[in-house]
Phi, psi and omega in degrees: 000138185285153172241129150327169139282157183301139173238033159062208214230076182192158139270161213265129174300160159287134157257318187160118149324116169050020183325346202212122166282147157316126177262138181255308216239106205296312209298003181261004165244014169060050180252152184264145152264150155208144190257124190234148184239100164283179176265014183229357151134161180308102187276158193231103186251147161239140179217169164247177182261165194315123161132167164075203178305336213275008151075190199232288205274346190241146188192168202247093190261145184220129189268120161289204208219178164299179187025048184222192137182201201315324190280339159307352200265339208302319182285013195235030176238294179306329157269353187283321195303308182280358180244000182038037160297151140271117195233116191272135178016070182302142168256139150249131197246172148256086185299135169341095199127336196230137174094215164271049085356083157339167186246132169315154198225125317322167156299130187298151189277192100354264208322281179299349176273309174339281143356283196309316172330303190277339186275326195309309187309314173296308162335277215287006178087013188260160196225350188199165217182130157262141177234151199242160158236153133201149210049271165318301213286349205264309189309296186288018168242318148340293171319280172327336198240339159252028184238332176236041184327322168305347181235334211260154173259297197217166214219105175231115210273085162235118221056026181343144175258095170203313166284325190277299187303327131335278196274009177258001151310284216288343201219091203289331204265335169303330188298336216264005150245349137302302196226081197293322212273351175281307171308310140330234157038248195337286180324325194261347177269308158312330176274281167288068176271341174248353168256333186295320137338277180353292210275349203263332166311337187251012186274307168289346158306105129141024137070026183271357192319326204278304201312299196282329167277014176269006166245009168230022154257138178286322202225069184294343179291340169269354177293095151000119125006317226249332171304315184285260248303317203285308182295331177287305166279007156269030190240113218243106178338301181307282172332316202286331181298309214271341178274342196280330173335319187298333183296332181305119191036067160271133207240131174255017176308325194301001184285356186275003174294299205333119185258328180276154174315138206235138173213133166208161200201129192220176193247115136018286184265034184270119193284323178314312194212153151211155189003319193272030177277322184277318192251051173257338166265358174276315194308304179271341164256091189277007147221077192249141171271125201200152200225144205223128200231148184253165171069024179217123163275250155307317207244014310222329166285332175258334175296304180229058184325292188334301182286327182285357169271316186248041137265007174235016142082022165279009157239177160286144140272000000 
């Protein structure tokens, strides 16, 4: 993956809100389905295939977050594309439980989507990877890169779930005032996991959709349709548990093993996480690059594709 210069602890001039809608029918990036069978439940990858630019053995694998999966990556392939980046061979997994996955019986930890990670990787013949996270998926690629310095080059962080969501785990009450709408979730996903579906599909059937996606967009009335339908059905109780668990007293001091380039980029208004998050990962990784974008929330690949490809240095800025 091409890298950039570092653009630091600032904000991005705006290029355009949410320019992009989810791409479904992978063959328009020029991606394959292929279905992989792990030791941790069946996975569903869009990849593009081996060979050509997109090189054989090395490839950009990008983990979506809770309430995501593959198509989450689409708008940021897609400014990359309109930005002539390069992104060596993207992998996109659907981890087990999210997307076209089945959902796993337990639900996956840390530990095991990593592991899922590496069999995929191992499937498809890729032997060494930059890996994008976002949210969820950014804690597991953190995770992967001080637990498996051998496969990972680089680390591209966005919107990472990871110090504040960390300690609104361990400590719910501390959470509910750092991060009430992550606590709050969780708590109401923990009480209720099948009615609480329930209620939010049918809340969105009868045109409640912006209103419920609206606390994790800066601007949800500027969001693509295609974006909210996608985040409303991906928010799958089981999955959301079995991933924020992992944060309990999870010592992210090993992040300070990471040796490859760290690049992270997080949103202003993001409810998920805050500011100081970033620069608690600069603290613990010292030499991680980290950005901070204003007028953006959660979702920050989809908010601000533009500004998150050159804060995570695949452009010139």
């Amino acid at each position: 993956m091409r890298r950039g210069r570092a653009t630091g602890v600032a904000a991005s001039p705006p290029i355009g809100y949410a320019p992009f809608g989810l791409v479904t029918d992978p063959a328009r990036l020029d991606l394959v389905r292929e279905t992989v069978v792990t030791s941790h439940g069946t996975t569903v990858v869009h990849h593009a295939p081996p060979g050509g630019r997109s090189g054989r053995h090395r490839a950009t694998v990008m983990l979506h977050g809770a309430a995501g999966s593959w198509t989450t990556w689409t708008p940021l392939l897609l400014a990359a594309r309109e930005a002539a980046a390069v992104v060596t061979r993207p992998v996109l997994i659907d981890l087990p439980g999210w997307g076209d996955s089945p959902e796993p019986d337990p639900g996956l930890d840390v530990a095991s989507a990593a592991a899922v990670v590496v069999e995929v990787a191992e499937v498809l013949g890729v032997t060494e990877f930059d890996l994008v996270g976002h949210s969820m998926g950014a804690f597991i690629a953190l995770h992967l890169a001080a637990t498996r310095p051998d496969l990972v080059l680089s680390v591209s962080v966005v919107s990472a779930t990871s110090f504040s969501a960390i300690d609104a785990v361990s400590h719910p009450v501390r959470g509910l005032v750092a991060l009430p709408a992550f606590t709050l979730l969780r708590a109401g996903f923990g009480l209720l996991p099948r009615a609480s579906v329930r209620l939010l599909r049918g809340a969105a059937r009868i045109g409640l959709l912006r209103p419920l996606s609206s606390p994790v967009f800066r601007h949800v009335e500027r969001v693509p349709r295609s974006v909210l339908e996608a985040f409303v059905a991906e928010l799958r109780p089981r999955g959301f548990l079995a991933a924020s668990r992992s944060g309990r007293d999870y010592d992210a001091t090993r992040w300070r093993g990471i040796d490859c380039d760290v690049a992270a980029v997080g949103g202003a208004d993001d409810v998920f996480a805050r500011p100081s998050d970033l620069d608690r990962l600069s603290t613990v990784v010292r030499h991680a690059r980290t950005t901070l974008l204003d007028d953006c929330g959660h979702f920050a690949h989809v908010e601000r594709p533009h500004e998150t490809l050159r804060a995570l240095g695949w452009v010139e800025g």
